[in-house]
N, C-alpha and C positions, 0 to 999 in steps of 0.2 A: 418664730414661724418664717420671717422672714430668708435666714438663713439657708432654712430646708428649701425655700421654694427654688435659692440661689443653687445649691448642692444639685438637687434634681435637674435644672437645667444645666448646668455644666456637665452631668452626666448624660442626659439624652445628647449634648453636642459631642462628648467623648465615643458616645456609642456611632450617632452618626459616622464620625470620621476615620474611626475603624475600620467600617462596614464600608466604607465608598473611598477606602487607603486599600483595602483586599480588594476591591474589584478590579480599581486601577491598576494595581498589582496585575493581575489575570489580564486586562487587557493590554497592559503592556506587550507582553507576553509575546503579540502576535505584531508587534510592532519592529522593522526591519534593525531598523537604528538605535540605539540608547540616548542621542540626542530627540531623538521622536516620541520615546519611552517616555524622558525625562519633561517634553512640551505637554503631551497627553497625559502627567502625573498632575503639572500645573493646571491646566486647562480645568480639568476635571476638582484641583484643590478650589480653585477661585470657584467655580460652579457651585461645588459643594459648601463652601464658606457665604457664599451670598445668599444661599436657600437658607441656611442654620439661621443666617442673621435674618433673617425675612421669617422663618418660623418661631424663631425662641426671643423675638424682638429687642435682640441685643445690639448693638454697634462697638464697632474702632475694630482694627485690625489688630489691635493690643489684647482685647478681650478673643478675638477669633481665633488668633495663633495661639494662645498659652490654652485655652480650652477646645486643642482639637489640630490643630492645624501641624503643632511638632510631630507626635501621636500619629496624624494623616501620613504625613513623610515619613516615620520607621517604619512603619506600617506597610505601605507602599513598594518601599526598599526589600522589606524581608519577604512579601510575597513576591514581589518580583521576583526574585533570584530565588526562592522554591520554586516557582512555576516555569523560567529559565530553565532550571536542570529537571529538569520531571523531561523535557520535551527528549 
């Protein structure tokens, strides 16, 4: 049981950093610079990585990055640059 309980949370934090790697994505977007793009992708990983650790009462940044935080950054990247060329 314990496992499952393991599997489910690493998925609610996967799904989180999907969902908030798309929006940064999107707000990139309107952002002038790619260096400002790139501070407002961090800004918003650390934000979103300190809430996951505060909801799903996990710790270390070794646990945060392999469940969510790589994931957050393609994620990010690829909507970025969809929402780049749409404009």
């Amino acid at each position: 049981m314990k496992e499952l309980n393991e599997l489910n949370t690493s998925r609610v934090s996967l799904g989180i950093h999907v969902v908030m790697g798309a929006v940064a994505g999107y707000l990139s977007m309107f952002m002038g610079m790619a260096l400002y793009s790139l501070g407002l992708a961090i800004l918003i990983l650390i934000i979103t990585g300190y809430a996951t650790q505060f909801i799903l009462k996990k710790k270390g940044i070794k646990w945060w990055m392999s469940n969510g935080g790589v994931l957050y950054i393609l994620v990010w990247l690829v909507a970025w640059i969809f929402f780049f060329n749409m404009v």
